[in-house]
Structure formats: C-alpha cells, structure tokens
C-alpha positions as CSV (number, residue, x, y, z in Angstrom):
1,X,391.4,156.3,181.6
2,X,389.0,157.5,178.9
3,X,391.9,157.9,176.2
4,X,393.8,154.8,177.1
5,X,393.6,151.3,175.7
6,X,395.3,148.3,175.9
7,X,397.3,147.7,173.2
8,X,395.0,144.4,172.1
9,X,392.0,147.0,171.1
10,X,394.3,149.1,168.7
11,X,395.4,146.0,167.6
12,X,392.0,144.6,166.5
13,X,391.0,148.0,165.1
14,X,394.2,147.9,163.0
15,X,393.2,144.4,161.6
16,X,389.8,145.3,161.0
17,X,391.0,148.7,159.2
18,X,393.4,146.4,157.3
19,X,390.9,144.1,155.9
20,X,388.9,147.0,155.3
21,X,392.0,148.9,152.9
22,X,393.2,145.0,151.9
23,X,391.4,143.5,148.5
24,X,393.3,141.7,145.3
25,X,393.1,145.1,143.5
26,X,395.6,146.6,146.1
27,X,398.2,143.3,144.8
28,X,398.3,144.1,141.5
29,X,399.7,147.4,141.3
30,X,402.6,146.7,143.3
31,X,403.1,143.7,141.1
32,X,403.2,145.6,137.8
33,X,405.1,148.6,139.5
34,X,407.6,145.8,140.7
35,X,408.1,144.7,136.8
36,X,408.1,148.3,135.0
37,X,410.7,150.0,137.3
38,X,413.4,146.8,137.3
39,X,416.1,147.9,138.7
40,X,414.9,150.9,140.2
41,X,412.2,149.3,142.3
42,X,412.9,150.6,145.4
43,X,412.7,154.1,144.3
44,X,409.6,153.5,143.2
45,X,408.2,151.2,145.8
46,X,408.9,154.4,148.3
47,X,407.0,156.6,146.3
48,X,404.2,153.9,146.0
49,X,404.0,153.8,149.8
50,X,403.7,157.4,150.6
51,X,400.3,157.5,148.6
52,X,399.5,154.0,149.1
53,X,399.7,153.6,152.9
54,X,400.7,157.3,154.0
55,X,397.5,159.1,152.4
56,X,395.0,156.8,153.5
57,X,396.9,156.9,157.3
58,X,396.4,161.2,157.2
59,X,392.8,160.3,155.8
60,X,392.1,158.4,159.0
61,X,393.2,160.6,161.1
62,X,392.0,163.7,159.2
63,X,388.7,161.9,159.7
64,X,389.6,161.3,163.7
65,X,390.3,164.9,164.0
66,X,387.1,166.2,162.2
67,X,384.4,165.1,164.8
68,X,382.0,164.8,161.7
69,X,379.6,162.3,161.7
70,X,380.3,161.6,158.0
71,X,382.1,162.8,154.7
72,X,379.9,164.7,153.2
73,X,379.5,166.4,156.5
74,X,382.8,167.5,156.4
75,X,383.1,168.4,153.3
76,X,380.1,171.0,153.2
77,X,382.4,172.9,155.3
78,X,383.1,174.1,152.2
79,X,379.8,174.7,150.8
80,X,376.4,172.2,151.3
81,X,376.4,172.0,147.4
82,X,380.0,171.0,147.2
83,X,379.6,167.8,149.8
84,X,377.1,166.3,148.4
85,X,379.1,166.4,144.8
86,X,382.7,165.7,146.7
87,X,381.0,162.9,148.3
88,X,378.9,161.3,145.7
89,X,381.7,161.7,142.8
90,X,384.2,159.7,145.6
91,X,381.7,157.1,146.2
92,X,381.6,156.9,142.5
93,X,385.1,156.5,142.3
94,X,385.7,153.8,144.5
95,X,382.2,152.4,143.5
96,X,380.3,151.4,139.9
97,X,383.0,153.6,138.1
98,X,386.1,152.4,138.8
99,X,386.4,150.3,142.2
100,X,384.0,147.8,141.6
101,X,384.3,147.0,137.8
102,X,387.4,146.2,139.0
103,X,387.1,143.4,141.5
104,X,384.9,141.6,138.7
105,X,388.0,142.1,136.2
106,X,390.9,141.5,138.8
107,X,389.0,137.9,139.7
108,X,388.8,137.2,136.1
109,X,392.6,137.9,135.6
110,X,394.1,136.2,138.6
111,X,391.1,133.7,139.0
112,X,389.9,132.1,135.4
113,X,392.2,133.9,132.6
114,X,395.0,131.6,133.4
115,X,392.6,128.9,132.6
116,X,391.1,130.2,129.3
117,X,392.8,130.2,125.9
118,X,393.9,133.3,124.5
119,X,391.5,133.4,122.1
120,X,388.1,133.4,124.7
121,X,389.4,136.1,126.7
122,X,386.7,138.6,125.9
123,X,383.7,136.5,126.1
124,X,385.2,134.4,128.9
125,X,385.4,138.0,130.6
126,X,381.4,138.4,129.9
127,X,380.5,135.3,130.7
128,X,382.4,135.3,134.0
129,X,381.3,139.1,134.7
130,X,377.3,138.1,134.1
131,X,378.2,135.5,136.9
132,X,380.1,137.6,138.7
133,X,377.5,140.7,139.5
134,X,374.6,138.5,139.1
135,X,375.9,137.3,142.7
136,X,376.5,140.5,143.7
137,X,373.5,141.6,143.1
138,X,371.5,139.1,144.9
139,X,373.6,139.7,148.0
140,X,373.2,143.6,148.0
141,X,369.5,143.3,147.8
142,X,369.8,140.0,150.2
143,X,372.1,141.5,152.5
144,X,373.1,138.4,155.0
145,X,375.3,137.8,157.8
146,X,377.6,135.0,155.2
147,X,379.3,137.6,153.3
148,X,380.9,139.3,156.6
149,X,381.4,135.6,157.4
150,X,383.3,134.5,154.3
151,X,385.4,138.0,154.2
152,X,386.5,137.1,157.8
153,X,388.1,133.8,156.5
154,X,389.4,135.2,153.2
155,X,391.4,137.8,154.7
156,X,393.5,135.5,156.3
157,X,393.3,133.1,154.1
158,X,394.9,135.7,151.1
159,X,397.4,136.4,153.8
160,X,398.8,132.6,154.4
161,X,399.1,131.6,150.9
162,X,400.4,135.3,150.0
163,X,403.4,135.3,152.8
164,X,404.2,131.5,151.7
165,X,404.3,132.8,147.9
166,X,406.2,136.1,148.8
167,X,408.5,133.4,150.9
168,X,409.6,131.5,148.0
169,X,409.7,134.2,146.3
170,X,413.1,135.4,148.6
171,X,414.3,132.5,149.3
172,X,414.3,131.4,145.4
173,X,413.4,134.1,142.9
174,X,412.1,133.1,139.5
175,X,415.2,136.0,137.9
176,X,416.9,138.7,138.2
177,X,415.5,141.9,138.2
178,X,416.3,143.6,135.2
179,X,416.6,147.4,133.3
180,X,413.3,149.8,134.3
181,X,411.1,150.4,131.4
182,X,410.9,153.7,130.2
183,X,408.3,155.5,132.4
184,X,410.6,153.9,135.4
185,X,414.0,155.1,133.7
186,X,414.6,158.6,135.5
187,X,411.6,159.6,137.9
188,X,411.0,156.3,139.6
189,X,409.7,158.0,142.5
190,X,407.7,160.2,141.4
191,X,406.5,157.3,139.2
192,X,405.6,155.1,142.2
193,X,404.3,157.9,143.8
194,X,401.3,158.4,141.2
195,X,401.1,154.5,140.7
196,X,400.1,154.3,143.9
197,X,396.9,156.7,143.4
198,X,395.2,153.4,141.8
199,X,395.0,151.5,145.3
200,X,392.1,154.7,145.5
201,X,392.4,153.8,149.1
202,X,392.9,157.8,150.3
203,X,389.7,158.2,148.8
204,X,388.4,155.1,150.8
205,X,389.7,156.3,154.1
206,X,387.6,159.5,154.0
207,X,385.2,156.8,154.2
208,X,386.5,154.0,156.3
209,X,387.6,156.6,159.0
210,X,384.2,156.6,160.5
211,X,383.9,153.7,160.7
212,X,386.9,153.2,162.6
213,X,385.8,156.1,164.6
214,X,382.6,154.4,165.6
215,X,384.2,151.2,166.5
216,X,386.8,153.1,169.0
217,X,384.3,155.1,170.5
218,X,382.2,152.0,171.4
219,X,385.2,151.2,173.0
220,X,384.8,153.9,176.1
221,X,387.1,156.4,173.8
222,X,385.1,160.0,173.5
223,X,387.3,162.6,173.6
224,X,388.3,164.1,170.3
225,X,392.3,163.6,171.8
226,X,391.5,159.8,172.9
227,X,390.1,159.0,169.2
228,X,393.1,160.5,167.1
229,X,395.6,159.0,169.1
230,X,393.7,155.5,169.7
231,X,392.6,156.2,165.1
232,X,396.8,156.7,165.0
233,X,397.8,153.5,166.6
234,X,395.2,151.3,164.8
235,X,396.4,153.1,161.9
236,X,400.1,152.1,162.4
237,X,399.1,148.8,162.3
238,X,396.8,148.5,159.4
239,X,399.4,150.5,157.1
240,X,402.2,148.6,158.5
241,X,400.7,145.3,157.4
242,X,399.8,147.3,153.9
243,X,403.7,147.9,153.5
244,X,404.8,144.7,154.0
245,X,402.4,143.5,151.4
246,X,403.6,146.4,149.0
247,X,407.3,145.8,148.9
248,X,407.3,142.1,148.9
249,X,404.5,142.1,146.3
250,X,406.6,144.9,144.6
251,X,409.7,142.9,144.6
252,X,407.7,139.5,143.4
253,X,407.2,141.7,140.3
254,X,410.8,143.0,140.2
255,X,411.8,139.2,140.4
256,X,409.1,137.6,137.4
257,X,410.1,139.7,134.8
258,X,413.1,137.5,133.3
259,X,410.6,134.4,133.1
260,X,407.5,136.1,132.1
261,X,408.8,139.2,130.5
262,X,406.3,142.4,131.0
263,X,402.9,141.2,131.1
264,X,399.7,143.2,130.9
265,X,398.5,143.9,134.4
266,X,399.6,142.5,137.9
267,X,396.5,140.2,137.9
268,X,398.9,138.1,135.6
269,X,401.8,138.3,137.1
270,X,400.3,136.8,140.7
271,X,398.8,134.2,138.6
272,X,401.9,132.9,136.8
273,X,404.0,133.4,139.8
274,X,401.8,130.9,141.7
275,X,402.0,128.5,138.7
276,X,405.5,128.5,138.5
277,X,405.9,127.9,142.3
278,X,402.7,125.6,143.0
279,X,401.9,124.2,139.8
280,X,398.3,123.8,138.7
281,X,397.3,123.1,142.6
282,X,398.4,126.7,143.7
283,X,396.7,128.0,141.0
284,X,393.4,126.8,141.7
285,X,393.7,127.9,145.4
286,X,394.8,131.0,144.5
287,X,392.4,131.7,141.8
288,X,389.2,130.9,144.6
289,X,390.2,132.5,147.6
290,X,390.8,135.9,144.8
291,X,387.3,135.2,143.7
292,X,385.6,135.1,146.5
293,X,387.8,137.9,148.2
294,X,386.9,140.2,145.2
295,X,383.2,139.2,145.2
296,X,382.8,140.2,148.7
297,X,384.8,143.7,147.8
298,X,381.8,144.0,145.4
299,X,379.3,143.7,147.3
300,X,380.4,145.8,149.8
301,X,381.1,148.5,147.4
302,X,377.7,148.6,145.7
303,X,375.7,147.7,148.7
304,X,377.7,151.2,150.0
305,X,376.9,153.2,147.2
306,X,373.7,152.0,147.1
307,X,372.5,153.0,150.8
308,X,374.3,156.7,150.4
309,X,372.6,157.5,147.0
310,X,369.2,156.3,148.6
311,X,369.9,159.1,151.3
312,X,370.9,161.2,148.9
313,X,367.6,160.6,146.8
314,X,365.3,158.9,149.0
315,X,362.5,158.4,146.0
316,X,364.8,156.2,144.3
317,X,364.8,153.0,145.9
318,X,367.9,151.0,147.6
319,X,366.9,148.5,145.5
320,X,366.9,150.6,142.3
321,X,370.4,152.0,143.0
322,X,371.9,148.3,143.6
323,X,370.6,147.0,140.1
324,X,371.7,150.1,138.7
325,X,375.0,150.3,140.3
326,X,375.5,146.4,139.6
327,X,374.7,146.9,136.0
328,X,376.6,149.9,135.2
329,X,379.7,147.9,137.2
330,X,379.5,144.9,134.6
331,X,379.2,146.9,132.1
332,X,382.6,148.5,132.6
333,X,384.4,145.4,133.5
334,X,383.8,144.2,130.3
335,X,386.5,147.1,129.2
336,X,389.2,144.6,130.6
337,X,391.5,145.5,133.2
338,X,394.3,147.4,131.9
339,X,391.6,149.8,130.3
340,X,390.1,150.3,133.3
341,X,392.8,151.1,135.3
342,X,393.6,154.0,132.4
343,X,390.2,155.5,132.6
344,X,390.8,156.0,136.4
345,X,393.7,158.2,136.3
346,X,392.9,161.1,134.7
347,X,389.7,161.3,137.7
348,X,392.2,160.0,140.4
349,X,394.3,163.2,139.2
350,X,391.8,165.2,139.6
351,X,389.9,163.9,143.0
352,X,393.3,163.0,145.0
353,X,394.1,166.4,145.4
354,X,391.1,167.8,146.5
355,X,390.8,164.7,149.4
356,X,394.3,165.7,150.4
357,X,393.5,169.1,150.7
358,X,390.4,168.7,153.0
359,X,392.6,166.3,154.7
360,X,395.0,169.4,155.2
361,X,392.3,171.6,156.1
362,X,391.3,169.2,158.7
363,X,394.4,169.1,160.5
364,X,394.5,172.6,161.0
365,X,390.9,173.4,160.9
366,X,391.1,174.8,165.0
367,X,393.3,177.2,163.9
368,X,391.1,179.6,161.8
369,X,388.0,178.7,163.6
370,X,386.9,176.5,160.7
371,X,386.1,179.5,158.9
372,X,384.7,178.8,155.5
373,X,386.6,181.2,153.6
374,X,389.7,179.6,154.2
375,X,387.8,176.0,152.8
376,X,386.7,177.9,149.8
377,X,389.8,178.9,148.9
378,X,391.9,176.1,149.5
379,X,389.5,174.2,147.4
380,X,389.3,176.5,145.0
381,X,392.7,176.9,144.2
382,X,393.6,172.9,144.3
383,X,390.3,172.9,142.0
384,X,391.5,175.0,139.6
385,X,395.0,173.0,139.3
386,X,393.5,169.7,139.4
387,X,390.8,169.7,136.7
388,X,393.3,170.8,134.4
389,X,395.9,167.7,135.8
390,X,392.7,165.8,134.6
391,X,392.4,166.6,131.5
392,X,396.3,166.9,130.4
393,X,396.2,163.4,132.1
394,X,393.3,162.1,129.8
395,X,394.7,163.8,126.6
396,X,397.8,161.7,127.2
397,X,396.6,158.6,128.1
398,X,394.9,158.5,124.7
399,X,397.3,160.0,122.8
400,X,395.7,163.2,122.2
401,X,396.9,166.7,121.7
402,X,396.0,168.9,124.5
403,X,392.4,170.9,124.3
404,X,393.3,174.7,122.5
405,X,391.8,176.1,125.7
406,X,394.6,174.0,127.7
407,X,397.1,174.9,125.9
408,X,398.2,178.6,127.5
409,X,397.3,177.3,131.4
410,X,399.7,174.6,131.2
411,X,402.2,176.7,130.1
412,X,401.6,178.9,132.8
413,X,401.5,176.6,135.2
414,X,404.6,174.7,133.8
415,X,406.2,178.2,134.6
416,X,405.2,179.3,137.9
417,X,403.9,176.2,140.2
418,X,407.2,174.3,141.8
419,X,406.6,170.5,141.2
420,X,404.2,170.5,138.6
421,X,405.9,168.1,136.3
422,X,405.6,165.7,138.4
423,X,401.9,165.8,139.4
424,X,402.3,167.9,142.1
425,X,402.0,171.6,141.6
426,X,398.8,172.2,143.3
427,X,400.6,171.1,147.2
428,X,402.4,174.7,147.3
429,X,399.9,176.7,146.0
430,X,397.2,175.3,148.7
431,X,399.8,175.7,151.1
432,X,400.0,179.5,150.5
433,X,396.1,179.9,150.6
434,X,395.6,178.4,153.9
435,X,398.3,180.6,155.4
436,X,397.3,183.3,153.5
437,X,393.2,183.5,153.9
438,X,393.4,182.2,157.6
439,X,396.0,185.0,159.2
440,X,393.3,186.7,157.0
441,X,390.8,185.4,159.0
442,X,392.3,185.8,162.1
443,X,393.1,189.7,161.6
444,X,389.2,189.8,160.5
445,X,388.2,188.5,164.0
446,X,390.8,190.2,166.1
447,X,389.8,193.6,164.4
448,X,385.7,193.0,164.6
449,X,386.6,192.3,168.5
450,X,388.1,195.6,168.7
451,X,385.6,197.5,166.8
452,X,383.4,195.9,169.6
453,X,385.2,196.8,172.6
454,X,385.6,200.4,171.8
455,X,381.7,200.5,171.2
456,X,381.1,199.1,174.6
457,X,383.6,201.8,176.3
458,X,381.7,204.2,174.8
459,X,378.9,203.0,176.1
C-alpha cells in the first residue's frame, strides 16, 4: 500500500509542480519561437518540448531516483568542491543572474510597455524595476503567508484568461502564418530544441524535485520505488499541462506575425495579441495578473538564493544576501529583455549539459555502485565540450571572431563529435564514458574480490 496513491494525490502534486515550472517567462519563448519559425512551427515547437517539458520531467525523476536530500548533495558525488560550485552557479542561473532580472523585465514588457510611449521605454523600465524589486525586497526579508496566497490565485487566474486568449486565437486567428526567418529556415528542430533551454526549467527541476519529493513522502510514500513512480505520474501531469501551454502559445505566435510583423520579444507579442482580441480592457487584466505573477516568481527566486548562500556562508547574513541579490537583479533588468535573454545562452550552453549528464548518471547510478570515478569522468568529458559550446556561443552572439585558443578545438571537435553542429556533441561522448569507466569499475571490483578470495583459501 506504501507505493500506491490515488490518482487525486498525483494529481495535486502535478499542479503544484506545474505552478512551480509555470511563470510568464515560460510564455514568451514559445511566443517568439511561434513567430521566427512561420511555417515550420511545428518542427520547432517539438524540439522546444523535448527541452522544455522532457528535461525538466528526467530532472524530477533523476532527483526521485537519487535519494539525496538536496542538489548539491548529489552533485558532490562528483567531488565536495564541485557541488557546492554546480549548485551555487545553477541557483545563480535561475536566480539574480538571469531568472529573476527577468520576471522584473517580462512584467514590464507584457504589463506597462504597451502603455508607455516609445520614447520612455528605458526610464519607464527603471522606474518600473526600482518599484519592482523594491517590493521584492521587502517581502524576502518580510517573508509572509500573502505571497503563497496571491501565487495560489494567479496561477489560475493566468490560466483562465490564457485558454480564453489561446481560444480565440483557433477559433479566429489574427493571420496566416507566414515564411520562417532565417535561423528557422532549415534546422527548425534543432532550433526549437535550444530555444527551449531559456524556460531554464531543467535547471529548476534539479531543484523543484525535492520538493516534490518531500511533499510525496508526507504522503505515506517511502520507498525509493513508491517515490519515482508516484514523482513520474505527478510529472505527467505538470509537463502535460506545460505542453499544452507551449504549442498553443507557439501557434498564437505563428498566427500574429501578419498583423504585428516580428516584434522584439514574446512579452510583446502576448501583449498585442490581448489588445487586438480584448481591447484596452484585456490589456489591463492581462498586464496585472503578469505583474503580480512575475513579482511573486521574484520573490521566490531571491528569497531561494538567499537562504542557500546563507548556508553556504553562514557569516553573511540572509538579509545581506536578499539586498544583494535584489540589487544585482535590478540592475540587470535594466539591460532590457531581449539582452538578457542573449547573455543567458552562452551559460545555459554550458550548464545544460552538465545537469543532463548528472541526470544520466543518476539514472544509472546502481549500476556502477555510484562509484566516483565514473562521475568524474562523465563530468569531465561533458565539461570539457561544454565550456567551449560557451564560449563559441558568446563569440557569436556578439559577433565576435572565435578566441585564437578556440580556434583548433572546434575544428576538432567539428571533426570527430557526431551532432556537434547542432549543440549536441557532448551526448555521445558521455555516453561512451559512462560505459566505458563503469565496466571499468565493475572489472575493478570483480577482480579485488578475487584477489580476496584466493587470500582467504590460502589461509
């Protein structure tokens, strides 16, 4: 009976993991993915998904499987030194660096830009941030019961106004979709595939998971089986609900390119879509429920980041780390949107793989007797591919040449490693060290237990 619930508790796990994942940044990615790729959409909309929901589903369950109390626990199976600087650069991540700044930037898009004249858009977007993290603030260092409150009508309120939008959207859409941009012209997939990287919610799921865990085991589930299969179901229904969202949100943008033509970031598009269908009305409701759902994304985020580094470095207050963390995060909103979203990718390039390939490691962890050898150089190898995706991904992004060191790897790896073009050539190669360095493993043990029963018969 242990492992078996009714199908009502994976139900309200799923939902809770859903609002957990669900937040206006995940909307506007598919929306902008939905106007670059045109015609192609679908292509791209099931690369999207295999990254967007199908990542942070493995990271759930890698995290189910694990029987670690936390990330960083699980990550110093690689090395003590290495979890603590996995860990802290993903909290990071989906933190003051790149998560956070962009709730403030996404509300300001969706929520007051369609408001402002062209011509305030920077200092409306510093004006609105100073507002915007100056309520963050005072809630992370005021923690209160409201903000759980609020996010548990928002949720549903995004939800209700975003199935009647997606509604009207199929029943009478603004155009036709037209030709894919370039990016979107051959490669859609693969394309979609990286786009959805930006939702970061992979990363998040290494965190999320526990909680997940937690909330199953106070259900009567304890067994490591009973947890992965009760984490699988919730997870079914979280990412199925994620989907949905994804395609029609995807094909909103597919449909708004003829009226709008190809705007800077999906933040617009939701907020001219809900002009066009609801007038000035729509708008308004549209822009406050995004507001308030990104502000309580915020302060969840920092209030996060903020209780990890202060048990990380316990001298440096919780306080200390929330002004710091809301500071920095204002700061960087004030880059605008689009330019955050191009900062992220070159890290995203490099962090993803390294989170898939722990998630890999997880999943087959039993298997080598969670020796660390096989960790090291699983990591090692994704390490070495990914820092150098990083960096090629930054050089272009800015339109640089690559670094003169770079130069000679890249070739090399454009040679050898199967899928590299497409973002993608570290997946074999950890693969092949996994095998590899655990039948290594394995021979190791078999022969030391050999070596030990010939010593006892001689004996």
């Amino acid at each position: 009976m242990e492992n078996r619930l009714p199908f009502s508790k994976y139900f309200v796990v799923g939902v809770m993991l859903f609002a957990l994942f669900f937040g206006a940044g995940n909307l506007i990615f598919p929306a902008s993915l939905g106007q670059n790729a045109g015609s192609n959409v679908w292509m791209a909309v099931l690369g999207f998904l295999i990254t967007g929901i199908g990542l942070p589903f493995l990271g759930i369950l890698a995290m189910g499987i694990s029987g670690s109390k936390n990330l960083q626990e699980l990550a110093s199976r690689v090395h003590p030194i290495y979890g603590i600087g996995f860990t802290a650069l993903l909290y990071l991540t989906i933190g003051p660096f790149f998560a956070a700044p962009r709730t403030g930037a996404v509300a300001y898009d969706i929520g007051i830009a369609p408001f402002v004249g062209e011509g305030m858009g920077q200092v409306g977007l510093l004006v609105f941030t100073v507002l915007f993290f100056g309520v963050t603030l005072w809630f992370s260092l005021n923690p209160a019961k409201i903000v759980d409150n609020v996010g548990k009508f928002l949720s549903p309120g995004i939800l209700i106004l975003l199935t009647v939008l997606l509604i009207m959207v199929f029943v009478k859409p603004m155009g036709s979709i037209q030709a894919p941009q370039d990016t979107y012209t051959s490669g859609a997939f693969v394309k979609g595939f990286m786009e959805g990287y930006n939702t970061m919610d992979a990363l998040a799921s290494l965190v999320f998971g526990i909680i997940v865990i937690n909330a199953i085991r106070g259900m009567g589930v304890t067994s490591t089986r009973g947890v992965l299969m009760a984490s699988a179901k919730s997870g079914v229904v979280a990412t199925g609900f994620l989907g949905l969202i994804y395609v029609g949100v995807a094909y909103l943008g597919a449909t708004s390119t003829e009226e709008f033509g190809i705007l800077a970031s999906g933040g617009q598009v939701l907020g001219k879509t809900a002009t066009y269908y609801f007038g000035t009305a729509g708008t308004v409701m549209l822009s406050i429920i995004i507001i308030l759902a990104c502000l309580t994304t915020s302060i969840g985020l920092i209030t996060a980041c903020g209780e990890y580094f202060n048990t990380l470095f316990p001298k440096v207050s919780y306080k200390a780390w929330v002004y710091f963390f809301s500071i920095l995060s204002f700061v960087i909103a004030n880059f605008g949107l689009a330019n955050i979203i191009n900062y992220s990718i070159p890290v995203l390039m490099f962090l993803y793989p390294l989170a898939v390939a722990l998630m890999l490691l997880t999943f087959v962890s039993k298997f080598f007797n969670h020796s660390q050898i096989v960790y090291v150089t699983a990591i090692g190898v994704t390490f070495l591919i990914s820092i150098i995706d990083g960096f090629k991904t930054f050089c272009a992004l800015f339109g640089m040449d690559n670094f003169g060191w770079m130069v000679p790897i890249i070739s090399f790896y454009e040679k050898v490693l199967p899928l590299y073009s497409q973002g993608l050539g570290w997946l074999l190669p950890v693969v092949i060290a996994i095998v590899i360095s655990g039948v290594f493993v394995r021979i190791q043990k078999l022969f030391a237990l050999n070596v030990k029963d010939k010593s006892e018969n001689v004996a």
